[in-house]
N, C-alpha and C positions, 0 to 999 in steps of 0.2 A: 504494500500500500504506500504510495507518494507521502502521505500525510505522515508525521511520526510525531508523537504525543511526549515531548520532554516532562510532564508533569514530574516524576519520579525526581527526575536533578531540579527543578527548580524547590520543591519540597524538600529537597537534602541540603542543598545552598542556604534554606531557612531556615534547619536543623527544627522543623516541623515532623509529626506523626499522622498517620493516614489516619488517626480516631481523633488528631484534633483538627485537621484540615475539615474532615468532615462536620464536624459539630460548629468551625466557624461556615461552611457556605450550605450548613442545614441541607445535606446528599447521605442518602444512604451509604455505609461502608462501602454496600456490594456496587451499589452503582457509580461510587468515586474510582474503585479498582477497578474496574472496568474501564472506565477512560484510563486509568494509571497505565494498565497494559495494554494499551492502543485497541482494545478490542470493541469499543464502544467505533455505531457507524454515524453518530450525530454528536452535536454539543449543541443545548439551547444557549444563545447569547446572555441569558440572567445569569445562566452558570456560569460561563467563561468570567463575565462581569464579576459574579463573588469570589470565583477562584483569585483571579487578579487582584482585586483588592486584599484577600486576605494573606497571598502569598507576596504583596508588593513589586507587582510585576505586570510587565506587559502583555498584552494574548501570542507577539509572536516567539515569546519567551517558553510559553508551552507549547505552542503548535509551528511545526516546519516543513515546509513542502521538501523532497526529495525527488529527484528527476527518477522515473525506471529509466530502464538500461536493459 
């Protein structure tokens, strides 16, 4: 998949936890890990929006296009 979902490193950068990430952008564990491991096929913009604030970061911070090949 083109798209790769950095969530994991920007969450380690902020020496943040996947039960407190979730508790600030109010997302279930199971459905935060799922974007965590690129397996999620959408992100609604309110999400991306609380992610980013709570992780102080920009959206192309989590999400990066890569060319296939």
């Amino acid at each position: 998949m083109p798209i790769i979902v950095n969530l994991d490193v920007m969450m380690a950068k902020r020496k943040m936890s996947l039960n407190e990430l979730s508790e600030k952008v109010e997302l279930t564990l199971s459905n935060l890990s799922i974007l965590k491991t690129g397996k999620a096929k959408a992100i609604r913009f309110s999400t991306l929006e609380a992610i980013c604030q709570a992780l102080d970061c920009q959206p192309g911070d989590i999400l990066e296009y890569v060319e296939n090949k």
